[in-house]
Structure formats: C-alpha cells, structure tokens
C-alpha positions as CSV (number, residue, x, y, z in Angstrom):
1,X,107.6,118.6,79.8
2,X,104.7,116.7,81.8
3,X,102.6,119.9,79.7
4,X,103.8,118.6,76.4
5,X,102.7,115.1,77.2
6,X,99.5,116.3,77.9
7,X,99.0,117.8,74.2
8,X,100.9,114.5,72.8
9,X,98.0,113.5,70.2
10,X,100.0,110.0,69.4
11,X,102.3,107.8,71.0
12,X,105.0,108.8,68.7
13,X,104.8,112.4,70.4
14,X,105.7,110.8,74.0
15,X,108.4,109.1,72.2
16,X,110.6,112.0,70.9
17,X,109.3,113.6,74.3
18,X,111.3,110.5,75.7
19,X,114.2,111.1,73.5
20,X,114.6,114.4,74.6
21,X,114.6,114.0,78.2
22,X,116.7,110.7,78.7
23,X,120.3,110.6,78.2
24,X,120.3,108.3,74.7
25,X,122.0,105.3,76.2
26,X,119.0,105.1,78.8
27,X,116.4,105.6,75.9
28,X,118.7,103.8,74.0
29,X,117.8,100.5,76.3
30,X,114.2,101.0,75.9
31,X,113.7,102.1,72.7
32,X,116.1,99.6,71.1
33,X,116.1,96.0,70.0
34,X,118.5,93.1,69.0
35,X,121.0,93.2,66.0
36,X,119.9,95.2,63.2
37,X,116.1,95.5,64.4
38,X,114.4,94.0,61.9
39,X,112.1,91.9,64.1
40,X,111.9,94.9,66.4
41,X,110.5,97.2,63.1
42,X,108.7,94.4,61.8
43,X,106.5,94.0,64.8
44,X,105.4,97.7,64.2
45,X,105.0,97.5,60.2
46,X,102.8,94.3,60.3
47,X,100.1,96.2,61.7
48,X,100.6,99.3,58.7
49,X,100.1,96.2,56.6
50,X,96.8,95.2,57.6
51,X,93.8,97.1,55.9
52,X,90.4,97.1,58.2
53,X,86.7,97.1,56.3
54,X,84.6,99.1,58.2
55,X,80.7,98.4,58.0
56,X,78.4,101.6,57.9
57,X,75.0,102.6,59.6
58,X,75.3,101.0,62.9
59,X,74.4,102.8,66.1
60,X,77.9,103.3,67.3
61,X,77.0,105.8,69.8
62,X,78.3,104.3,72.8
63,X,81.2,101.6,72.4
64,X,82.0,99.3,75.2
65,X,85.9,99.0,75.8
66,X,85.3,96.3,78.8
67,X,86.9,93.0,78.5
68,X,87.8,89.4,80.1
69,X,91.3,89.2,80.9
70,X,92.7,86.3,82.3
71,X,88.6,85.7,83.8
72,X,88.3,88.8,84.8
73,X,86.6,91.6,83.8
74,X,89.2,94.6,82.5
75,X,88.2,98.2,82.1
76,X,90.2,98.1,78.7
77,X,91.7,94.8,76.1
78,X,95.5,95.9,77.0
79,X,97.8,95.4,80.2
80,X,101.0,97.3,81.1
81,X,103.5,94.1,80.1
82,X,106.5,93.7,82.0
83,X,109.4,96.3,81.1
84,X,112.8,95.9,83.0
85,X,114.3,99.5,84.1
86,X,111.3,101.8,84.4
87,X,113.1,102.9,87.6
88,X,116.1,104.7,85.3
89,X,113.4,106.0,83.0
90,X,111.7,107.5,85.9
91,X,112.0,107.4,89.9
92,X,109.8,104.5,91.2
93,X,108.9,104.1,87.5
94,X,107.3,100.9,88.4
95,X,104.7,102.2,90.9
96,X,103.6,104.7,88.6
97,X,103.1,102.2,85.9
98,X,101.1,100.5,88.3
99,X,99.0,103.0,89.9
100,X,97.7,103.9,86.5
101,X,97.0,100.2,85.3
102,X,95.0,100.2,88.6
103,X,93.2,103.6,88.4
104,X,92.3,102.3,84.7
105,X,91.0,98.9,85.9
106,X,94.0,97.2,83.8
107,X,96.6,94.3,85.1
108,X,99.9,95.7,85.4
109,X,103.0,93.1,85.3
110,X,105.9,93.4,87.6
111,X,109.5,92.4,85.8
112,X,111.7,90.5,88.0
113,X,114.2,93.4,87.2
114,X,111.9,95.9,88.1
115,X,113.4,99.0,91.2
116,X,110.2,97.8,93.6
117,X,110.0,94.9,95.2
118,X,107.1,92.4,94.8
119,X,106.3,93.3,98.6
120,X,106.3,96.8,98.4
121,X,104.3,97.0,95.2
122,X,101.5,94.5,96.7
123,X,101.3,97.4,100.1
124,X,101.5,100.0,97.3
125,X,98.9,99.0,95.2
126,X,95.7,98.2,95.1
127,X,95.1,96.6,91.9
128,X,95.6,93.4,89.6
129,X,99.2,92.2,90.0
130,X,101.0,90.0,87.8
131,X,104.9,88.7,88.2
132,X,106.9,88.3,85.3
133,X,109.9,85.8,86.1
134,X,113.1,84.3,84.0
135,X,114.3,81.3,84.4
136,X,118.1,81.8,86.3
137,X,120.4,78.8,87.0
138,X,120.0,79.6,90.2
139,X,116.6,77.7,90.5
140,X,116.6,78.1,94.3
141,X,116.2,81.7,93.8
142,X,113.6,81.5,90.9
143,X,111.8,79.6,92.8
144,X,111.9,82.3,96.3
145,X,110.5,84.6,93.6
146,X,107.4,83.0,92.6
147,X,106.7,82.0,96.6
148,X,107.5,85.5,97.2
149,X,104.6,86.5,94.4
150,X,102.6,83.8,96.1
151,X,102.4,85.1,99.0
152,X,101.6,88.5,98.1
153,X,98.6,87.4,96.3
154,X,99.8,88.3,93.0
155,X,96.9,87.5,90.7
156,X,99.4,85.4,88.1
157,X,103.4,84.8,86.9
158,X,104.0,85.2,83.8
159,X,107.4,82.9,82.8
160,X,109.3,84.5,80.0
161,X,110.3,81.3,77.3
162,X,112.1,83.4,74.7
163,X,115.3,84.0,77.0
164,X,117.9,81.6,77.4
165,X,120.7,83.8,76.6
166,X,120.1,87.6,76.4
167,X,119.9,88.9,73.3
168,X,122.3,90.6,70.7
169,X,121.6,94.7,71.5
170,X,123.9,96.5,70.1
171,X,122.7,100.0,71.1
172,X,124.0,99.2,74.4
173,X,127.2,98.5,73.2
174,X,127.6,101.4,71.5
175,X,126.3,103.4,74.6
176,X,128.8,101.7,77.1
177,X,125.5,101.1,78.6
178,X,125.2,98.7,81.5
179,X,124.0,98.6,85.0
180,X,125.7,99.5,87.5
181,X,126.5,102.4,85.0
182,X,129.7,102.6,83.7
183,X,131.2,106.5,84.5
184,X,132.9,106.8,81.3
185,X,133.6,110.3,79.4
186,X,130.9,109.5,76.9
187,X,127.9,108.9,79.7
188,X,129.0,111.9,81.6
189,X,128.4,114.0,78.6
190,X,125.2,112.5,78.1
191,X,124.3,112.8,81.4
192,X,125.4,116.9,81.7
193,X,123.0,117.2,78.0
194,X,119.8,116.1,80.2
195,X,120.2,118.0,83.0
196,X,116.1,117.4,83.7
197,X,117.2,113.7,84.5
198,X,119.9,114.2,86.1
199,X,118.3,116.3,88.9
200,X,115.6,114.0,89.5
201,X,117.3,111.2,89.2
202,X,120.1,112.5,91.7
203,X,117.1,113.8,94.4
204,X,115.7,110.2,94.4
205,X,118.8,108.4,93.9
206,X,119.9,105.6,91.3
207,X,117.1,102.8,91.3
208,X,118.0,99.4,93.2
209,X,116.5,96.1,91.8
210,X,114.1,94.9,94.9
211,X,113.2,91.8,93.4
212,X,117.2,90.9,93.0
213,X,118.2,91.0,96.4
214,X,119.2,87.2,97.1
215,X,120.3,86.3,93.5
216,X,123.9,86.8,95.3
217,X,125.8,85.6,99.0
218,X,126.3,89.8,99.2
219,X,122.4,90.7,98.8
220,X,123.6,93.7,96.6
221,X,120.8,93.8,94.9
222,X,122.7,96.7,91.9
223,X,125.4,94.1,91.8
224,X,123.5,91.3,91.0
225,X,121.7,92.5,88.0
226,X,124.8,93.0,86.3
227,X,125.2,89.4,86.9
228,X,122.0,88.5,85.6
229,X,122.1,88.1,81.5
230,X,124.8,85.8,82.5
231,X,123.0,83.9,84.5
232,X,120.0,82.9,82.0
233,X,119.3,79.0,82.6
234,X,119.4,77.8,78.7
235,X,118.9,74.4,80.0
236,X,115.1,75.2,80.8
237,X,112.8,72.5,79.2
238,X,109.6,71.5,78.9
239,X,109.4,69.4,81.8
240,X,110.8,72.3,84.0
241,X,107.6,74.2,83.3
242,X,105.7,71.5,84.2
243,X,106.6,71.6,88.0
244,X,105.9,75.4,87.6
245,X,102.5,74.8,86.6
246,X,102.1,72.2,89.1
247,X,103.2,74.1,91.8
248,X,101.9,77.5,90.6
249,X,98.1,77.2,92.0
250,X,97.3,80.0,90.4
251,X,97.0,82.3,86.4
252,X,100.1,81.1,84.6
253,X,100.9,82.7,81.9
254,X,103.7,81.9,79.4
255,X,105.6,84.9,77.3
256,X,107.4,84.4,74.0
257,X,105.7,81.8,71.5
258,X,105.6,82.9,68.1
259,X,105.3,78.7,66.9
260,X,102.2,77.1,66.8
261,X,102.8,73.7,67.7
262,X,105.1,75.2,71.3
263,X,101.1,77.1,71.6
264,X,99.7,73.5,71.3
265,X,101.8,71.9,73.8
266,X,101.3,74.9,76.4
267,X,97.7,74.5,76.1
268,X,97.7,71.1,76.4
269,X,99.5,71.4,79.6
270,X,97.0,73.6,81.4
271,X,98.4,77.1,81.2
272,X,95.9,79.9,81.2
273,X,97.1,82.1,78.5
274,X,99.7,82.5,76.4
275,X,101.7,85.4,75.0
276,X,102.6,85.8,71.1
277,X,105.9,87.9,71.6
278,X,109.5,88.3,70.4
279,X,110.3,90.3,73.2
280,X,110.0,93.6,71.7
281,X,112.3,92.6,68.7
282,X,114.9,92.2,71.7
283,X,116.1,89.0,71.4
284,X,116.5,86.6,68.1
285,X,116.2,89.3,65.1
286,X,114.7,87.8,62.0
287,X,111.9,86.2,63.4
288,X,108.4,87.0,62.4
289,X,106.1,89.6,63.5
290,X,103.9,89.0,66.3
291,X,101.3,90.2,64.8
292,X,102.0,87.9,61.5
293,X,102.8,85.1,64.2
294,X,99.4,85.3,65.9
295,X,96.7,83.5,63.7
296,X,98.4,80.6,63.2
297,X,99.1,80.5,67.5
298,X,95.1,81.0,67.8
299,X,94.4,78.2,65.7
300,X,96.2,76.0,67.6
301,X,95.1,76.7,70.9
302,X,91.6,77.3,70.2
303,X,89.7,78.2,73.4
304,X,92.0,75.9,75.5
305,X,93.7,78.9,76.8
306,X,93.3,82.6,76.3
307,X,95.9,84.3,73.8
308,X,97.7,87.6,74.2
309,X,99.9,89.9,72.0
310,X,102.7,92.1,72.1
311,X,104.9,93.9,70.1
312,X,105.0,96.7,67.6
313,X,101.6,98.7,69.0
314,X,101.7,102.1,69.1
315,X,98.0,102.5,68.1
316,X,94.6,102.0,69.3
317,X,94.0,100.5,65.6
318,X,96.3,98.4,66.3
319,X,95.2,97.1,69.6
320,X,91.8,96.5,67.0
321,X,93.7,94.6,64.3
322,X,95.3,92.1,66.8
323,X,91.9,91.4,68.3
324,X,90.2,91.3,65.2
325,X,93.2,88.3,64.4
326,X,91.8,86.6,67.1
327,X,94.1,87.9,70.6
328,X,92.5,87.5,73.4
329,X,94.3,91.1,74.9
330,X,97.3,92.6,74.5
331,X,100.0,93.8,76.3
332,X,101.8,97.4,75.7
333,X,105.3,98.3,76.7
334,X,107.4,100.6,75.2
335,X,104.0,102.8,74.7
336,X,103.8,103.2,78.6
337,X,107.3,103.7,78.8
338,X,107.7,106.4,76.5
339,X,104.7,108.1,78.8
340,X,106.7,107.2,81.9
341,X,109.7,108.5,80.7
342,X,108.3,112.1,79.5
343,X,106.7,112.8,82.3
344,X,106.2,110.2,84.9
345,X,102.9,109.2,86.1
346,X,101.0,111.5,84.5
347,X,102.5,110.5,80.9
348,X,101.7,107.1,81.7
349,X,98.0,108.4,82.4
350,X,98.5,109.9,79.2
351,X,99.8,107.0,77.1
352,X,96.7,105.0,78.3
353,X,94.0,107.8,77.1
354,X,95.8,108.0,73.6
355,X,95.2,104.5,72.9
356,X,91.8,104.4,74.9
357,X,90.7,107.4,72.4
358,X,92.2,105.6,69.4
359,X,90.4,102.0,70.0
360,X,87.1,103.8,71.0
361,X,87.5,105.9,67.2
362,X,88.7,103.0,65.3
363,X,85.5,100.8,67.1
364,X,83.3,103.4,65.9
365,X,84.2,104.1,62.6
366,X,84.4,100.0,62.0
367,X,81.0,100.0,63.1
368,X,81.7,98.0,66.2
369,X,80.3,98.6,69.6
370,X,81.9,95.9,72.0
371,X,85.3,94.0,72.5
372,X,83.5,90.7,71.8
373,X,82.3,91.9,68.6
374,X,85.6,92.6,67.0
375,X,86.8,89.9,64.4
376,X,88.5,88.8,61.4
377,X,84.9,90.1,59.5
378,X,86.1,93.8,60.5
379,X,90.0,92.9,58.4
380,X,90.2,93.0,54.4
381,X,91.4,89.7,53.1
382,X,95.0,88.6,53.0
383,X,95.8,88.6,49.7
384,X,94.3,92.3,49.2
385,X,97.0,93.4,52.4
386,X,100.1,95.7,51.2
C-alpha cells in the first residue's frame, strides 16, 4: 500500500487508501463527525463554493511557500493540528506525524490523547512543538500537563474551547467503538477483514495514551481515556483562561471560535493566535463553516493576534482560499491522517507534498508569487459565489 500512496495524486486517494486498510470503526473515528455531519460536510463544501480570479502575465516562475507562524518563519502556511488516536491509525502514529512536520519545517501539535508522551516526543524530535490540552475537572492534572509541556520547551499550548461535553458521534455508536476496545463479534470481524492492521498493530502492540498517565489513582493510562469524555470540565470560563494565559509564559493559542465577538475578547486578553474551528464538524452539528466563519473572526481581531483555520481542507486551493479570507495559517488534520493511516510515515510525507504541489499550482496560476501576497483581490466577489 505505502506504493499506492506514493501515486495518490489527491488527498481523496489516501483517503479510500485509508478506508481500505483500517477496520471501519477505526476509520470510522477519524473520518467521522457529530450527528448527521452537516457541519463536518459543510466545512469541506464552503471552500467548492468560493470562486478565485486569477490575474495573468506575472512572472510566476518561482513561488515562495515560506511563511510566519506563530513569529516564526515556517517552510509552508499549514501545521499538522492536533488529532487524537493517530497511534490506532498507525504504530507511534504521533511521531511520524511529527518527524515529517519537522523534516518539512512545519509545527506539529501534540493532542493530550495522543500514544507518545510530551517527554518522549520532545527527546524524539527535533522540531516545533505545540501541546494541545482540554480542560478536565480534574484541574490539578490539566495543570501537570501544561508544566509538563513547559518543561519540555514546547514552543506553545493550544487550549481547545469548543469541548465541554464530547460531542454527539454516532459512527462510534454504531461501530461499538470505544477505547479500550470493546471485543465484540462485530469488531472481531472487522478486525480478521484488515488483516494488514492487524499484524502491525499486534507486532507493536495496542497504543497507550502517555500523556494520560495520572488522570487516575491507578496510572492506567488505557483506562483512563475511557474516562475522559466524561470528564470534560463544562464549567470552564473566561476567567479560567485568564490564569492560563497568565501563567502560560509562552505562544498560547486558543482552538474552536467560530463567533466574532469570543475572537474579540481572546484578543483583548493577550493570546497569540486564535483558531476558527468546529472541531472537524465533531462536536455541535449545525454550526457554520469554518471557512464561512473566518472573515467575520479576522475582522474582529485585526492584527491583535494571528488567525488560524481548520476544517474541511483537502486541497492546496483551499489552503489559498482561506488565506486569501484573511487566515493567518492553517492547520490540517484528517489530510495527514488519511497519509498516516495508508502507509505510515511515508504517507504523511506524501499528504504534505500533495498539498505543497497544489498551493504552489494554484499560486502560480492566480498569478501570485509569495504567502504575503495572497488576499481577498485573488477571490471573486460574494454575491457572484455558487
């Protein structure tokens, strides 16, 4: 398979390469959203709806893909976001999301729920390092975590807002999906139909979650993440996050604003960037499309803070659309994790060059030849979108 991810041409060819190598309730949990996944299809039809207006005869011979992320400069406008249980698409999923964010001069975000610890990924990696953390009602423990990514000179945490309770997914349901696995009749049969998965997954053994491993009295790290959508703390506020950002000395970033007045008050209270998301379409369904979300969220924060998307992208036009709509970056998940789960590393590696090639075509054929250039100038008008 890892020679069929090579010849993907799109990102929807790692995808059904992902399907057919995972048992479905394990692509299931990546590839699905909340309810009846409107918001999670809407993220990805926004961007079909936009129409871009290329300019002609402009020396586009060389396009420059470098960018400033977070203040820094980034061999590309995208990180790998954080994506909870890359270690049951793939063994050490996490690291080789990683390695290839570093290798590509990207950041690469670490999920709280991720199968390598903050530690180990810090002596693992030599690259820009970001912690993604929820909020639990455990505070003692939330706050171990962000020392923890303190300490390991992790470059910025990223608090996830959208999350206090877990979402509606009803493709896990349906998949008696849940971790630890459940060994029911259904799952073994998906399990014996990807016999690929199996192997691999049985040499390296089932993933533990590092990061987990004093969220419980036992420090069973597999037992406490099946605790953990129940332990979402839906009594986090707005003055809660003000401690974090006064005790967080460095990046904070804050994930899941779709509302332009929350993007005011965030960057009137000193964080560095903000995050349009929905969580993939993974948590309220019916809300808007990131994309459709974002120019309102730029307005109001201006240049106070630096402004990130995800959701929905599966092209390098896309990456151009929400840059020419005023995002700062954006972040990519599922993309990587379709690589990760076709064939590992290398369709991570992959994943990344798809939507490298894609943004350097659309750049050219737009008539743009830097990041910096790109702007509403290069989109058709609203009222002449589909």
């Amino acid at each position: 398979m890892k020679a069929a991810a090579k010849r993907a041409r799109n990102i929807s060819s790692l995808r059904e390469l992902a399907a057919r190598r995972l048992p479905r309730g394990i692509f299931d949990f990546i590839d699905g959203g909340a309810e009846d996944e409107v918001t999670m299809a809407d993220n990805s039809a926004a961007f079909g709806r936009r129409r871009l207006l290329p300019r002609v005869l402009v020396d586009v011979a060389r396009a420059d893909l470098r960018s400033d992320i977070l203040g820094r400069q980034s061999g590309l406008p995208f990180a790998i976001g954080p994506t909870g249980g890359a270690g049951f698409v793939w063994p050490r999923g996490d690291l080789a999301l990683a390695r290839i964010a570093a290798e590509n001069d990207i950041p690469f975000a670490l999920s709280t729920t991720s199968a390598v610890s903050i530690e180990h990924m810090r002596e693992r990696v030599d690259g820009r390092l970001w912690l993604q953390s929820y909020i639990f009602r455990q505070r003692d423990f939330t706050q171990k975590l962000i020392s923890r990514a303190l300490a390991a000179d992790y470059e910025a945490l990223i608090i996830t807002v959208d999350l206090p309770v877990g979402g509606n997914r009803e493709r896990d349901y349906k998949n008696d999906f849940s971790v630890p696995f459940k060994y029911t009749p259904r799952n073994f049969i998906d399990f014996a139909a990807h016999p690929e998965w199996v192997f691999t997954t049985l040499r390296y053994g089932f993933p533990t979650f590092g990061n987990l491993r004093d969220f419980t009295p036992s420090n069973d790290a597999t037992r406490a993440a099946s605790s953990v959508g129940r332990n979402y703390d839906a009594s986090f506020n707005w003055d809660d996050l003000g401690r974090i950002r006064d005790s967080w000395p460095r990046k904070l970033i804050v994930k899941g604003v779709v509302h332009p007045e929350d993007a005011d008050r965030l960057a009137g209270m000193g964080v560095d960037a903000i995050v349009v998301s929905n969580h993939g379409g993974r948590q309220l369904d019916g809300g808007p499309a990131t994309l459709e979300a974002l120019p309102q969220v730029k307005s109001a924060v201006g240049d106070r803070a630096a402004v990130y998307l995800d959701g929905g992208v599966r092209r390098g036009s896309d990456i151009f659309k929400a840059l020419a709509l005023g995002a700062d970056a954006v972040l990519i998940g599922r993309a990587s994790l379709y690589g990760l789960a076709a064939a590992g590393a290398s369709g991570v590696e992959r994943a990344v060059a798809i939507l490298r090639e894609e943004l350097t075509r659309t750049m050219q054929l737009c008539g743009a030849t830097s990041i910096a250039q790109i702007d509403q100038r290069f989109l058709m008008p609203a009222e002449h979108q589909r």
